[in-house]
LUMGU-464569 format. One record per residue: z, x negated, y of N, C-alpha, C, O in turn; residue in one letter. Coordinates in steps of 0.05 Angstrom, whole numbers, padded with zeros to 5 digits, always signed. Layout:
<doros>
ZXYZXYZXYZXYa...
</doros>
This chain:
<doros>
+00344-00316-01230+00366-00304-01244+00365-00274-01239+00358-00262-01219x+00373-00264-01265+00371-00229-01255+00394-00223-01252+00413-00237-01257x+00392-00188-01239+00418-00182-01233+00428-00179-01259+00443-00161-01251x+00431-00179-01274+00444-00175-01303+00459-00198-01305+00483-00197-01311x+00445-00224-01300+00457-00239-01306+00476-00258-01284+00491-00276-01291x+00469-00249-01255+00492-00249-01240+00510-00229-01245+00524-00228-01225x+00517-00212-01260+00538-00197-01257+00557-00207-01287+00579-00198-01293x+00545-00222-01299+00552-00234-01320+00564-00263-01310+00582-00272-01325x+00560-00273-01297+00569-00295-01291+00603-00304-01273+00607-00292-01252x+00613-00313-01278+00642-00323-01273+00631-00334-01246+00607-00340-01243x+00653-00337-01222+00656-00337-01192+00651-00371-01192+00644-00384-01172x+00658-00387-01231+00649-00410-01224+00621-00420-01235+00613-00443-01242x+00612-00402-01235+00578-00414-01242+00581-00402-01289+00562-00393-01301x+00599-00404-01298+00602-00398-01319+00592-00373-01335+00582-00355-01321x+00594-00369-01355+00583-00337-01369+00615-00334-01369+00634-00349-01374x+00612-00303-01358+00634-00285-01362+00639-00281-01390+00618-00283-01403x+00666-00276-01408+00671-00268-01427+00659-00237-01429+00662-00220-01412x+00649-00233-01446+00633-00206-01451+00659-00175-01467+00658-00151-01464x+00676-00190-01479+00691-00179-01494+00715-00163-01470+00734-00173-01457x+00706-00135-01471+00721-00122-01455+00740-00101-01462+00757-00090-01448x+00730-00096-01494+00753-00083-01508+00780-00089-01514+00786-00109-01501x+00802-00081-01530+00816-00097-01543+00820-00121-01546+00799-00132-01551x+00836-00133-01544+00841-00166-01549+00853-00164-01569+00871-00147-01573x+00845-00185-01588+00869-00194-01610+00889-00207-01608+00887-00225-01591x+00909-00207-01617+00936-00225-01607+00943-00232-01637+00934-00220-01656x+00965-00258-01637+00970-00270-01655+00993-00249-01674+01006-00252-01695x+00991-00229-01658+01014-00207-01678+00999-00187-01701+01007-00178-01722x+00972-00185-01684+00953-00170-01705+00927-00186-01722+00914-00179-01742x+00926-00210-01705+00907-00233-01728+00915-00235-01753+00937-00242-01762x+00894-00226-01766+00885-00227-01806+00901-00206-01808+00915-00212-01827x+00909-00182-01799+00926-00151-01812+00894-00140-01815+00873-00147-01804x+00899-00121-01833+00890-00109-01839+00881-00076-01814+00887-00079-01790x+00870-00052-01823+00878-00030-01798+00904-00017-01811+00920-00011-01793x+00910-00012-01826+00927+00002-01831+00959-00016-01829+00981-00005-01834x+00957-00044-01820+00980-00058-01818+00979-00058-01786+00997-00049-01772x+00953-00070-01775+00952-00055-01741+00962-00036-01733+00980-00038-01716x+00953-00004-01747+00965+00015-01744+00989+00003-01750+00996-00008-01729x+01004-00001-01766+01037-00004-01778+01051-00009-01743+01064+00005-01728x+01041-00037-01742+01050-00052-01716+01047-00036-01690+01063-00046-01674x+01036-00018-01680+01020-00004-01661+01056+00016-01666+01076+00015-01651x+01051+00036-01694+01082+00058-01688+01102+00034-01684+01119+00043-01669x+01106+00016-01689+01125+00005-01696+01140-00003-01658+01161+00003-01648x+01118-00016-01648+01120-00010-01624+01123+00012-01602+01135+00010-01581x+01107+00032-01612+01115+00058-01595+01151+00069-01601+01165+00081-01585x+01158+00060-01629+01183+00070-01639+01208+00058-01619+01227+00072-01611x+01202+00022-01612+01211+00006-01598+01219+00016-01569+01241+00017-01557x+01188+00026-01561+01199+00033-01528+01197+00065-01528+01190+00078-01509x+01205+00076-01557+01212+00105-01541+01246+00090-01547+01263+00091-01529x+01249+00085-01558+01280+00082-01553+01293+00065-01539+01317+00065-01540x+01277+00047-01523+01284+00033-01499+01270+00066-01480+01291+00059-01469x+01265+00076-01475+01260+00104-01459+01286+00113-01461+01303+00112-01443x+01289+00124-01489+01323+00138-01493+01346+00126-01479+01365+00139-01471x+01342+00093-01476+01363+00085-01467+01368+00086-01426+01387+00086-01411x+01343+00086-01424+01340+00090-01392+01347+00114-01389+01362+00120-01370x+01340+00127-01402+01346+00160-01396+01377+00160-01391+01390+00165-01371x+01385+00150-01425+01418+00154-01416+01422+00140-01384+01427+00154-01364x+01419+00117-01383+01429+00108-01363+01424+00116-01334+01439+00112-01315x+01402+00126-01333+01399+00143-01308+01416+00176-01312+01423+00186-01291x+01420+00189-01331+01441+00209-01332+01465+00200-01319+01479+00212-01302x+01468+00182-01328+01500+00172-01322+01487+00160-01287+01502+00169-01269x+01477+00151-01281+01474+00144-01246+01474+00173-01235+01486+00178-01214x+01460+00194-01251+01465+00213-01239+01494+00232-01233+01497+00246-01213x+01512+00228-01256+01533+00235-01259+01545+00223-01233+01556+00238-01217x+01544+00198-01228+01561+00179-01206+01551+00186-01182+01567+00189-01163x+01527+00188-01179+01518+00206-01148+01525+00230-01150+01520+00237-01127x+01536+00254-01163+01548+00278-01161+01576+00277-01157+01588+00296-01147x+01591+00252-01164+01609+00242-01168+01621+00238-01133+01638+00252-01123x+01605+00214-01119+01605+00204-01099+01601+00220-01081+01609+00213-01059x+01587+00253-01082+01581+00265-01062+01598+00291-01068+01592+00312-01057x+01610+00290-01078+01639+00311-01077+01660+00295-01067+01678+00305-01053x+01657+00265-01076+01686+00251-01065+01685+00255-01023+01702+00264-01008x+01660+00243-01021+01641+00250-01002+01654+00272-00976+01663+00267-00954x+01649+00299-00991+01645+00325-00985+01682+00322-00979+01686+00324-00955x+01696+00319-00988+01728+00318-00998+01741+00296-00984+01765+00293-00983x+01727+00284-00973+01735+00257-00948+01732+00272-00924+01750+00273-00907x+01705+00287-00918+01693+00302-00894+01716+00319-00891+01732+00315-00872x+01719+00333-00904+01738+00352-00901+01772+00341-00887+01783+00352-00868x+01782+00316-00903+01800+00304-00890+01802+00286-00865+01821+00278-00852x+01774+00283-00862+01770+00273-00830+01774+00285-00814+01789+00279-00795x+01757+00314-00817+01757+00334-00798+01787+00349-00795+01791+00365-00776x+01807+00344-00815+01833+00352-00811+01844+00337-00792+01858+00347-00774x+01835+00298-00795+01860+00289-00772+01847+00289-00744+01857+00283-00723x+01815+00301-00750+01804+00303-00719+01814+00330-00705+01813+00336-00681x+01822+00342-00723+01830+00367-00707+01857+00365-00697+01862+00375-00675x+01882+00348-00715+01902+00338-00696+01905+00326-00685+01925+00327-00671x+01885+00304-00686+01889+00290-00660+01892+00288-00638+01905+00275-00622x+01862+00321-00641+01850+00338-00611+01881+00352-00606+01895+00352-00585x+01884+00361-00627+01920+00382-00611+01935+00364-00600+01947+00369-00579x+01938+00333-00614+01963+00313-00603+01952+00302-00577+01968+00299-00559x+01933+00298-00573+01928+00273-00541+01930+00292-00521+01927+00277-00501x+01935+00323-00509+01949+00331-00500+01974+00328-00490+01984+00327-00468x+01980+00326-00515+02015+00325-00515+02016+00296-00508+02035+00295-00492x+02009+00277-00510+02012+00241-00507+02008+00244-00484+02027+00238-00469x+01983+00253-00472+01983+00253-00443+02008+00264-00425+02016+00260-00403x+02012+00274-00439+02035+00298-00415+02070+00287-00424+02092+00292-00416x+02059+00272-00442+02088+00252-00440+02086+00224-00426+02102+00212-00411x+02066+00217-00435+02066+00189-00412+02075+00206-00379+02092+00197-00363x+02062+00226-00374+02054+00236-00352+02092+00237-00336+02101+00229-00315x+02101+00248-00355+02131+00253-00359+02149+00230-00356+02168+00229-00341x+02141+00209-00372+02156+00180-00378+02153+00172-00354+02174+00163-00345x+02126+00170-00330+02120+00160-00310+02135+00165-00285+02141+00150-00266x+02139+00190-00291+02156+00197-00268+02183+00199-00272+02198+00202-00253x+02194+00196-00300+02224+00191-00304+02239+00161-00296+02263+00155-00291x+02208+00142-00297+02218+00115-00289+02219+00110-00266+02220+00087-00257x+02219+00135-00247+02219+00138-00220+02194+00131-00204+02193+00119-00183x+02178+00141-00217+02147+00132-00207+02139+00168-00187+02145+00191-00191x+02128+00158-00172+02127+00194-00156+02096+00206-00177+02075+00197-00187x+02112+00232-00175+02088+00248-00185+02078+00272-00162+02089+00292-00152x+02053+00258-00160+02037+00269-00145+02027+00300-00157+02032+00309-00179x+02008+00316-00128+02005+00338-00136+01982+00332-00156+01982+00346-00177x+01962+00312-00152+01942+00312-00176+01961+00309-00204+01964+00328-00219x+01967+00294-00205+01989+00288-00226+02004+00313-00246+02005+00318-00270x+02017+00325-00219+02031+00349-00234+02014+00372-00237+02025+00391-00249x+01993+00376-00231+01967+00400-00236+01954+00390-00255+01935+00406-00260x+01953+00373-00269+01942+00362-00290+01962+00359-00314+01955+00350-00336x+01988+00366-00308+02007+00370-00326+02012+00390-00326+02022+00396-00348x+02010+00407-00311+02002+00439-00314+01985+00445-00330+01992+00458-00350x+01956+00437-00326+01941+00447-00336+01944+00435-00373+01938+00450-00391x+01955+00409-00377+01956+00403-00406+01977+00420-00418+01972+00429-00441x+01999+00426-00407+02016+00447-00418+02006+00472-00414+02020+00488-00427x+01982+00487-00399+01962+00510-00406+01956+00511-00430+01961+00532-00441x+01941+00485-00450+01921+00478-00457+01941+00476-00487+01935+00489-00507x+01965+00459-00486+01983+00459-00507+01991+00496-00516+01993+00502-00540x+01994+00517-00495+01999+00538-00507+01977+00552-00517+01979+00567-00537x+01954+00548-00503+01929+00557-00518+01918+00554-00551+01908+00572-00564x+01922+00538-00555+01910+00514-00573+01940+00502-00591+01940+00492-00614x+01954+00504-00580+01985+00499-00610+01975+00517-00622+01961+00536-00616x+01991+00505-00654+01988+00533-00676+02011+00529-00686+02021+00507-00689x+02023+00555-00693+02051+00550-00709+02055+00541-00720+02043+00546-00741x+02082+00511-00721+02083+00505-00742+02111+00517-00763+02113+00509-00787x
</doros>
């Protein structure tokens, strides 16, 4: 056997189909070329406007991701508002429990009251007018 004709041969002992051009399909069997051609724009016409339609539709995904990342940007911003009062309020929570503890007649120690010193430091530093 030559190499020509092992390279022609199918993996099961068979002749390879030789026909490596074009295939015919039952959409262009017995047309003519100029009805081939017909069928050929007729199809490019098809998927440019299945194109047009992806396009739109990815415009508009894009719209909704510009959308989502301003809503995004506009959430960040309101987070970082209640993180910053929160940081001003747990101060103040502390130094009232701290308060409540010793009103229920609990002794307040010197750690205790130096640490309520220092949060009422920390409340005049750091309050902002309201």
């Amino acid at each position: 056997m030559s190499d020509r004709d092992a390279l022609l041969r199918s993996p099961e002992g068979g002749r390879r189909n030789r026909n490596w051009g074009p295939q015919e399909t039952d959409q262009t069997r017995g047309l003519r070329t100029d009805q081939v051609l017909q069928v050929q724009r007729d199809i490019i016409q098809e998927q440019d406007r299945t194109l047009d339609l992806l396009g739109e539709s990815i415009g508009r995904i894009k719209e909704i991701g510009h959308a989502i990342g301003r809503e995004t940007d506009e959430q960040t911003v309101i987070i970082d508002d209640i993180t910053a009062g929160v940081g001003r309020i747990n101060p103040k929570i502390r130094a009232e429990r701290v308060v409540a503890k010793t009103d229920r007649g609990g002794c307040a120690t010197s750690a205790g009251l130096s640490n309520l010193w220092r949060i009422s430091r920390l409340q005049e530093r750091f309050s902002t007018p309201e």
